[in-house]
C-alpha positions in Angstrom: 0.0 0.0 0.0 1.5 3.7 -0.9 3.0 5.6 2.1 3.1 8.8 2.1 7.2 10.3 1.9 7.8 11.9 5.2 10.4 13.9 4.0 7.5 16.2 2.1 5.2 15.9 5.5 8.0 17.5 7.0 8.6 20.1 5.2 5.3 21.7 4.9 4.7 21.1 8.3 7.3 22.9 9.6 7.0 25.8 7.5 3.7 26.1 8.5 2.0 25.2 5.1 0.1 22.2 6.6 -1.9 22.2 9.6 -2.6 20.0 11.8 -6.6 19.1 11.4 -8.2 17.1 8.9 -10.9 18.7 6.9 -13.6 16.6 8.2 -12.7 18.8 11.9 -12.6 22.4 9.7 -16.6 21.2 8.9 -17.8 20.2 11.8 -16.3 23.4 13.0 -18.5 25.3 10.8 -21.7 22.8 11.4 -21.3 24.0 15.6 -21.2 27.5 14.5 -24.1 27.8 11.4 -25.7 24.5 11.8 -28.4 24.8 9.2 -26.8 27.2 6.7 -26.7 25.3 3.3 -23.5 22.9 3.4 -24.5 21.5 -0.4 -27.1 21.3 -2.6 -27.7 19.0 -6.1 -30.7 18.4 -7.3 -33.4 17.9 -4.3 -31.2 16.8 -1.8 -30.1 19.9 0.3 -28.0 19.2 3.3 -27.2 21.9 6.2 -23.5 22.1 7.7 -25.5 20.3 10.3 -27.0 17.4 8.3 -23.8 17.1 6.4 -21.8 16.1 9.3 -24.2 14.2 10.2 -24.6 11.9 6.6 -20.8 12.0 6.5 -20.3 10.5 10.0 -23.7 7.8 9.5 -21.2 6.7 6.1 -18.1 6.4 7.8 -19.8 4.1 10.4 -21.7 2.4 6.9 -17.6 1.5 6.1 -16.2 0.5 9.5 -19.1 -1.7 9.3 -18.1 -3.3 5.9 -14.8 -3.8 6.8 -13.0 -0.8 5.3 -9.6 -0.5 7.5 -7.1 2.4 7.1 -5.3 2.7 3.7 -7.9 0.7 2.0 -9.8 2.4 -1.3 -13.0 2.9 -1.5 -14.8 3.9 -5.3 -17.8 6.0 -6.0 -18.8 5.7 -9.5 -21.4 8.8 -9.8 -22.9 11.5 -11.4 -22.7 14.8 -9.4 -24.4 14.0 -5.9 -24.0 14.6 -1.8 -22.6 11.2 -2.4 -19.7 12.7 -3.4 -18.3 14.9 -0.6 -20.2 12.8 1.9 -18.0 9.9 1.3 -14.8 12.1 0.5 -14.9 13.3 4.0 -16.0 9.5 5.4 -13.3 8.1 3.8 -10.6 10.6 5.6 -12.3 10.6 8.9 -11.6 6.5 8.8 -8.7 6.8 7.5 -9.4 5.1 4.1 -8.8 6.4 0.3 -11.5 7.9 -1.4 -11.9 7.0 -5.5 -14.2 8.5 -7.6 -15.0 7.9 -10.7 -17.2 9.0 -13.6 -20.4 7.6 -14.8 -18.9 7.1 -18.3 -16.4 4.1 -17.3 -17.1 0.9 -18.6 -15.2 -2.4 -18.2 -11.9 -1.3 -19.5 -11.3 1.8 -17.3 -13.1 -0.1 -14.1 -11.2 -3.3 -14.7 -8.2 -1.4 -15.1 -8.7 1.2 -11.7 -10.3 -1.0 -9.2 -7.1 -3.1 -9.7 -4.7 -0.7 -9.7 -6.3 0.8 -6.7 -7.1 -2.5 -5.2 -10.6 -1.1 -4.1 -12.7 -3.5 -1.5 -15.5 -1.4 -1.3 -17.4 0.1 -5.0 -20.5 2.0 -4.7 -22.7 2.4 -8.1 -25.4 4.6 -8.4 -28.2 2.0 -8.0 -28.2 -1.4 -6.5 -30.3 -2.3 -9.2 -28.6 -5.4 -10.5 -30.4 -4.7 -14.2 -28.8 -1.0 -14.6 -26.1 -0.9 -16.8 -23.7 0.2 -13.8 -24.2 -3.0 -11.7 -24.3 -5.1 -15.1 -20.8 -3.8 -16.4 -19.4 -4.7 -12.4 -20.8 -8.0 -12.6 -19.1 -8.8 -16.1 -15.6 -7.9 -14.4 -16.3 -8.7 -10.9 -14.3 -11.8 -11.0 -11.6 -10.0 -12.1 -10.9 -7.7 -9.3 -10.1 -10.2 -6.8 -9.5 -7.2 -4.0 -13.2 -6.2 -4.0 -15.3 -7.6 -0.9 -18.6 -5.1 -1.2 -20.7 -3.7 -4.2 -23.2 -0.8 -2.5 -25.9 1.6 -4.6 -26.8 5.2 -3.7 -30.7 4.4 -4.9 -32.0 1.4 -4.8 -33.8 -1.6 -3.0 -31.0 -3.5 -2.3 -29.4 -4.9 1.2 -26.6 -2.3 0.5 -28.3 0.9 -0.8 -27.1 3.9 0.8 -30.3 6.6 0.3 -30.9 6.4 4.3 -27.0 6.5 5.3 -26.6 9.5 2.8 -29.9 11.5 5.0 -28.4 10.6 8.4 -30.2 7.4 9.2 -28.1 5.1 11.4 -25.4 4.8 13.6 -22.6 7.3 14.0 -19.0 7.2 13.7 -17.2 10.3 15.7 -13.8 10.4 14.6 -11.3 12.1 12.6 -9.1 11.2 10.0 -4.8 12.5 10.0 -4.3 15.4 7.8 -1.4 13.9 6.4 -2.2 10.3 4.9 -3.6 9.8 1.5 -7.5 10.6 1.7 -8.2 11.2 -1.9 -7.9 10.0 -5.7 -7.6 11.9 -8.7 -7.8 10.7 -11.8 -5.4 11.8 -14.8 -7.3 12.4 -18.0 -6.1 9.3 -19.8 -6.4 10.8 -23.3 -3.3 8.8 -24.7 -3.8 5.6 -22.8 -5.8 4.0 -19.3 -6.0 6.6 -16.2 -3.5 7.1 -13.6 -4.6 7.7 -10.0 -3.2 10.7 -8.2 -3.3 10.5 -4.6 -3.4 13.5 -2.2 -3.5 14.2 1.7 -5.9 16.5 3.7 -3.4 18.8 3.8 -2.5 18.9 0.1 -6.1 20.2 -0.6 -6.5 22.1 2.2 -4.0 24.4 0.9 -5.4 23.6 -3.1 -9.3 24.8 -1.8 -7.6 27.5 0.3 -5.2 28.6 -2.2 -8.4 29.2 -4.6 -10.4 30.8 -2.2 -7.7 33.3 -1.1 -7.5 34.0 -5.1 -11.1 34.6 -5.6 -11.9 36.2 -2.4 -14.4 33.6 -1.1 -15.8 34.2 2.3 -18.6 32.3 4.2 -21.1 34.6 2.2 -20.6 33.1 -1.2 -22.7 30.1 -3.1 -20.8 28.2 -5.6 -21.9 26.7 -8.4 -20.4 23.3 -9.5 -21.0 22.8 -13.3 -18.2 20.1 -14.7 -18.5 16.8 -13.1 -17.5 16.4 -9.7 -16.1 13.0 -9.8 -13.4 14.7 -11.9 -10.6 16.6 -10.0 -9.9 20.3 -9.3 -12.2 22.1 -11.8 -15.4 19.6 -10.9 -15.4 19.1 -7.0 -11.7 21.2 -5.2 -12.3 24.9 -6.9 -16.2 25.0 -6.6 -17.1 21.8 -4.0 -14.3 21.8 -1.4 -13.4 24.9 -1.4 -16.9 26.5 -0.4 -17.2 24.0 2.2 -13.4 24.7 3.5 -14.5 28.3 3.5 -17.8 27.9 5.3 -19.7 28.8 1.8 -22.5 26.9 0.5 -21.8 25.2 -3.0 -24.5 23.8 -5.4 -23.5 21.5 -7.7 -25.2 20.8 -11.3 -26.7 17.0 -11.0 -27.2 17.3 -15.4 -24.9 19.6 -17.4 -26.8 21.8 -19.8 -26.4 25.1 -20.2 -30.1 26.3 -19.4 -29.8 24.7 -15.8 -26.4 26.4 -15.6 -27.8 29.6 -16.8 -31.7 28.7 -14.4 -29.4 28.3 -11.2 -27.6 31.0 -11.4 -30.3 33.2 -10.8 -32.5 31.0 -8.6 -29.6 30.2 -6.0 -27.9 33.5 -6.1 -24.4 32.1 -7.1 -21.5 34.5 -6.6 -18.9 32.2 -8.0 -19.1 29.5 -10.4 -16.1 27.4 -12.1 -16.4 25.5 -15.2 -14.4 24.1 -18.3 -14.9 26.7 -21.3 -16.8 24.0 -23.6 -19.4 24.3 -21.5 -18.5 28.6 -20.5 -19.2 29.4 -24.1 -22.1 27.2 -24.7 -23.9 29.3 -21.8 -22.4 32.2 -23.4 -24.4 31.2 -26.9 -27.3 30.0 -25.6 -30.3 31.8 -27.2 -31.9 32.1 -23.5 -29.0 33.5 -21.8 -30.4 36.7 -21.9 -33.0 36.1 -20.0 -31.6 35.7 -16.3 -30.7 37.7 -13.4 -26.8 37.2 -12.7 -26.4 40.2 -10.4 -25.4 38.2 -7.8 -22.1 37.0 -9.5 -18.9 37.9 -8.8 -16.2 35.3 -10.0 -16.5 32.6 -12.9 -13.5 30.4 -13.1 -12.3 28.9 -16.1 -10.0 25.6 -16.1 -9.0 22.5 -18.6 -8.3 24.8 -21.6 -7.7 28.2 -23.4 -10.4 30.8 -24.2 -9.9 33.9 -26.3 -9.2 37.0 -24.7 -12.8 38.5 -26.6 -14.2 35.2 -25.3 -13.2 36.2 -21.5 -14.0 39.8 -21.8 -17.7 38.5 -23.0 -18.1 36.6 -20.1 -17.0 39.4 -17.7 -19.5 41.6 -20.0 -23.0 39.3 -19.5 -22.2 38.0 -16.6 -20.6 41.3 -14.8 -18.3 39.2 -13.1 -14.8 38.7 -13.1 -13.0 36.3 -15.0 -10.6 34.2 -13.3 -8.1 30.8 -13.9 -6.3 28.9 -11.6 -3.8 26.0 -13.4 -2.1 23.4 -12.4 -2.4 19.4 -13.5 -4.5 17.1 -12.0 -0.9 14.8 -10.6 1.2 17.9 -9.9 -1.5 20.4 -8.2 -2.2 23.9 -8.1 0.8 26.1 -9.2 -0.5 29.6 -10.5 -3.5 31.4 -10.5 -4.9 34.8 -11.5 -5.8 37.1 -8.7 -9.2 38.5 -8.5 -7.6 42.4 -8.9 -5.1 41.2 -11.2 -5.6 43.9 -14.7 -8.3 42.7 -17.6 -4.9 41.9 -19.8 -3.4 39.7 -17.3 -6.7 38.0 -16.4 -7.4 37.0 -20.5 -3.9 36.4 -21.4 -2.3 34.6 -18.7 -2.9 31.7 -16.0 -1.5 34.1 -13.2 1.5 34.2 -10.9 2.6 31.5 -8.4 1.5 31.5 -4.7 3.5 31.7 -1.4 5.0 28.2 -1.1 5.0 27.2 -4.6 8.1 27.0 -6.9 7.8 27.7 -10.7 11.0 26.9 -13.6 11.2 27.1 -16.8 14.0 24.6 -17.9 15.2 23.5 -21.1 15.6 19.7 -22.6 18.7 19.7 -20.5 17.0 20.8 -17.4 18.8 24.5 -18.1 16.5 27.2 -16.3 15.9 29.5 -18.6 15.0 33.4 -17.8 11.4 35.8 -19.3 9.9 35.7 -22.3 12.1 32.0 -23.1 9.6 28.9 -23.7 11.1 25.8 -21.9 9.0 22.8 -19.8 7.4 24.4 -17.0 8.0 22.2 -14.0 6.8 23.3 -10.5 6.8 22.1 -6.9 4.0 22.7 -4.5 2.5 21.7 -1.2 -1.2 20.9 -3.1 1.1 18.4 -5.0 0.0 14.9 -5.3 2.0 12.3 -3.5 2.2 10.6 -6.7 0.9 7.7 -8.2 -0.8 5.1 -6.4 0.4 1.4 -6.9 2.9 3.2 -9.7 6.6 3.7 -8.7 7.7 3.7 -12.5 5.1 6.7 -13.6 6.7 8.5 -10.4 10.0 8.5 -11.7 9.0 9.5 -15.0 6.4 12.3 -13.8 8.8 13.8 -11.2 12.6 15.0 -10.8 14.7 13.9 -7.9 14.5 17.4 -5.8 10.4 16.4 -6.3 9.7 18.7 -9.3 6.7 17.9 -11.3 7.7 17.6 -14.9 4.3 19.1 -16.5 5.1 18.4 -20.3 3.6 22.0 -21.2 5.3 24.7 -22.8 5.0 28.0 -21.1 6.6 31.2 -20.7 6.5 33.6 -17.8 6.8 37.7 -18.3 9.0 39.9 -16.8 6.0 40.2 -14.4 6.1 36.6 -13.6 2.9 36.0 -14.9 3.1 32.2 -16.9 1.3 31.2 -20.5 1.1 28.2 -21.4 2.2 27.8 -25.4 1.6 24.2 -26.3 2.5 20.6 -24.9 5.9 19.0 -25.2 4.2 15.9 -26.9 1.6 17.7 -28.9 4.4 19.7 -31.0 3.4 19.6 -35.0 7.2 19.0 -36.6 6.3 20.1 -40.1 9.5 19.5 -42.2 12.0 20.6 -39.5 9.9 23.6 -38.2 7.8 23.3 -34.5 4.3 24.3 -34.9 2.5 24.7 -31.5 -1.1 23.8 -31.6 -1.9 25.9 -29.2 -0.3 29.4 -30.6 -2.4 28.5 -33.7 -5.5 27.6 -31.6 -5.5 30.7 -29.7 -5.2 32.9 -32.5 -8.1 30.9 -34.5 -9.9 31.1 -31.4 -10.2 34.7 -31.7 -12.5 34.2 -35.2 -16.2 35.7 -34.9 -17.2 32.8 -36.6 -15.6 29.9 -34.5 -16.8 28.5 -31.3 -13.8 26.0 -30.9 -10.9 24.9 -32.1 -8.8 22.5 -32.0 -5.6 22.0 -34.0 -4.1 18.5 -34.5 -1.1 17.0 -36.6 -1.6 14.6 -39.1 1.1 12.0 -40.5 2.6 13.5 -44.1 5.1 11.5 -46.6 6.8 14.4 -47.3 7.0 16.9 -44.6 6.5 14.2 -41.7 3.3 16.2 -40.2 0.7 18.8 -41.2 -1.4 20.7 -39.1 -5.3 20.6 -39.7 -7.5 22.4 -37.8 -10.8 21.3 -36.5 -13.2 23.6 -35.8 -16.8 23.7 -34.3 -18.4 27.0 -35.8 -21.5 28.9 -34.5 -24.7 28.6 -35.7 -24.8 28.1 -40.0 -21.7 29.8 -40.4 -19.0 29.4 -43.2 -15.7 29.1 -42.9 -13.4 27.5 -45.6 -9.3 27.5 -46.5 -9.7 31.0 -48.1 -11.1 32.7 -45.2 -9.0 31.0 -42.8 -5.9 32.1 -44.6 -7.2 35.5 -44.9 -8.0 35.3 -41.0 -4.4 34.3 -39.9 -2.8 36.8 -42.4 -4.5 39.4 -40.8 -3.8 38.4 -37.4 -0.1 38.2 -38.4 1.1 34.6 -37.6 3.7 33.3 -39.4 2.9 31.8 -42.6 4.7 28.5 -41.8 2.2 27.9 -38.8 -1.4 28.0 -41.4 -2.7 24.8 -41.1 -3.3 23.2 -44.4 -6.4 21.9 -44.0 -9.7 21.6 -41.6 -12.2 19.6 -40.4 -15.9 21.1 -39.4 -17.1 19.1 -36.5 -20.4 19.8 -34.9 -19.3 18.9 -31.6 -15.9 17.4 -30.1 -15.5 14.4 -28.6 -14.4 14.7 -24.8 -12.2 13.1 -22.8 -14.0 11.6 -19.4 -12.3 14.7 -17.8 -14.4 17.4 -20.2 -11.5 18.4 -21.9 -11.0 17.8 -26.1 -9.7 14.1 -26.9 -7.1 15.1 -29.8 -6.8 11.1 -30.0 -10.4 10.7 -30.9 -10.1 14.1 -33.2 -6.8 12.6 -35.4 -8.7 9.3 -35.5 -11.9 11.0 -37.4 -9.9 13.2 -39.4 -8.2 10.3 -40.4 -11.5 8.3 -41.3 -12.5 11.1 -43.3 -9.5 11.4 -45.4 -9.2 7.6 -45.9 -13.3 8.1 -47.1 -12.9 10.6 -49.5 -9.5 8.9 -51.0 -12.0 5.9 -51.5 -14.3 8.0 -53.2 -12.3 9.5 -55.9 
């Protein structure tokens, strides 16, 4: 089982960067001083501080009960729900690990994380055994000889948990330590399976804090939780944790659409709202969003990709809020964010400066540090990040340095400010005949056309030059766009001619990865189809 590296607990705990209470004992602080102000809220179950603690402390008895002893994992496969939290914070105060994961997984990805996790405990959204949940875990059950105990949120079943999740049942008054492994997150997988990240109490602690500081949460504000919370910062740290840490009250969105985005704003008086910007500009181009109240918001959070600087300044325009990133990677946590009173240009050009504690270079393929305005790998170090990989010594070593560096695999830049962009992805480099090409110069530029909604640019496989770039692009409403007018575009816009991709793709929606973020896999593999289809036809 994974141990945490003492060395690290040292560190921050002597420099006063961790503390010394778990996060369940921060809650229950709040639940003996506002007991029935609104903890969390999805769909029509709304819990108090009160009833929170409450649910959490009836689950962590529920896993006692089933056997669950310190270190072991426990998995939540769910759509956004009080499940979530509820068990995060059981899972700490027993001192077990706490694995969620998203609705989407079938038998590969489950077959593949409840063994590398060596889960005893999974619990589906029903207990139903004809939903398609309980069907896919009985096809692979035999294969994950570590699991003892399938349990259901809903259902009729011996192990549904509908009454433990309201409070019914025995308690279990203890907390967990604020320095062992509490929580799973999972890496995006877009080239390959998922990886599991695992991080302490402390680590988000500081991650929710760190946000909270930036965006100048207080006890007053109601988040609203739009990208799925059984996906890592931008789902359930930024706009779940973090408003409970603070005392806030968070609502999270059981369906994504954008109309229930737009619907709740207004009708639960969010202040602060985080999301990926798929679903930020689909609420931006929504024919109804007009037609709500957002007066009450201060802060909406972007994460998981770029947006346009017009695209940001639109959403500080209908939404008269500010606009505001945090960044960091889902194994390496929170490095940089921008600061609520940081300038408009700063806010829609950059991901911010790093906070007290953290440690930013930019190095070189020799591990050189290079100085402003030079692109290099950003690597960082950082007390929200992860402990490493669970069950996965060899990804450590290739994911971190020996003074504990996380090697990200982006490409940024800081200013003379020390504000860091981010200007593509080590791996995702186009090499057209000897030149670099970075998709996401190219994207951010195309990004900034009135008639595009998204883009994404990809290389594809060339005889004669090696790669070519071709950009895909989702475009708004019945608009054109063709070679001639994106040539004309980028001509314009003054990027260098050698960077004009050389051919695109119309899409009318890209396909995701289970972390709402573009799968460029998925996108090549189309483009690819395509062009062996219309080879075929001529």
């Amino acid at each position: 089982m994974y141990t945490s590296p003492g060395e690290l607990i040292r560190e921050y705990v002597d420099a006063g960067v961790w503390q010394d209470r778990s996060l369940l004992e921060i809650i229950v602080g709040h639940a003996e001083r506002t007991p029935d102000k609104l903890a969390v809220a999805c769909g029509s179950d709304r819990l108090s501080y009160s009833e929170f603690v409450t649910a959490v402390r009836t689950t962590a008895r529920f896993l006692v009960d089933a056997g669950v002893a310190g270190g072991q994992v426990v998995a939540l496969q769910s759509a956004n729900h009080v499940a979530i939290p509820i068990f995060h914070f059981a899972c700490e105060s027993v001192g077990a690990i706490f694995l969620p994961l998203p609705t989407n997984f079938r038998q590969q990805e489950m077959r593949h994380l409840l063994n590398v996790a060596q889960a005893t405990v999974v619990v589906l959204p029903s207990t139903d055994p004809a939903s398609e949940h309980q069907r896919v875990l009985a096809g692979i059950r035999d294969e994950v000889p570590s699991l003892r105990l399938v349990a259901g949120i809903t259902g009729d079943g011996a192990h549904s948990l509908v009454r433990t999740l309201k409070g019914e049942g025995e308690r279990l008054e203890q907390y967990g330590d604020p320095d062992a492994a509490s929580q799973c997150m999972i890496t995006s997988g877009s080239t390959g399976l998922s990886r599991i990240s695992l991080y302490t109490a402390n680590n988000l602690w500081v991650f929710a804090s760190t946000y909270a500081q930036f965006t100048r949460m207080t006890d007053a504000d109601v988040a609203l939780g739009i990208a799925p919370a059984s996906q890592g910062a931008t789902g359930y740290v930024f706009p779940v944790l973090s408003p409970l840490v603070a005392g806030a009250s968070t609502v999270m969105l059981e369906n994504w659409n954008p109309l229930d985005a737009l619907r709740l704003i207004q009708e639960e008086g969010i202040t602060l709202t985080m999301a990926i910007p798929t679903q930020i500009l689909k609420m931006l181009q929504h024919e109804s969003v007009g037609d709500y109240d957002y007066s009450s918001m201060r802060v909406f959070s972007k994460a998981g990709a770029a947006m346009a600087p017009e695209q940001c300044e639109a959403v500080e325009r209908v939404f008269d809020c500010r606009m505001q990133t945090p960044f960091g990677a889902t194994d390496g946590g929170l490095i940089v964010q921008t600061d609520y009173d940081d300038p408009p240009v700063k806010r829609y050009t950059t991901l911010g400066r790093p906070f007290a504690g953290n440690q930013l270079r930019i190095v070189d393929p020799d591990g050189t540090e290079l100085g402003p305005d030079t692109p290099g790998e950003a690597q960082w170090r950082t007390p929200t990040k992860s402990l490493g990989f669970l069950n996965d010594p060899e990804r450590d070593a290739i994911s971190f340095t020996e003074d504990g560096f996380f090697r990200s695999g982006d490409l940024g830049v800081v200013d003379a400010d020390g504000y860091l962009r981010i200007v593509g992805r080590l791996k995702e480099m186009i090499m057209r005949g000897g030149q670099n090409i970075s998709p996401a110069e190219v994207e951010n530029v195309l990004g900034q056309h009135p008639d595009i909604a998204e883009v994404a640019v990809i290389g594809l496989s060339d005889p004669l030059f090696g790669e070519r770039a071709c950009a895909c692009v989702v475009l708004k409403g019945a608009a054109d766009f063709d070679m001639a007018e994106m040539t004309r575009f980028l001509t314009e816009q003054s990027l260098e001619r050698f960077k004009f991709p050389e051919s695109i793709e119309i899409f009318p929606s890209f396909p995701m990865t289970h972390a709402s973020k573009i799968s460029k896999l998925e996108l090549a593999a189309e483009v690819e189809r395509r062009r062996d289809a219309r080879a075929t036809a001529e």
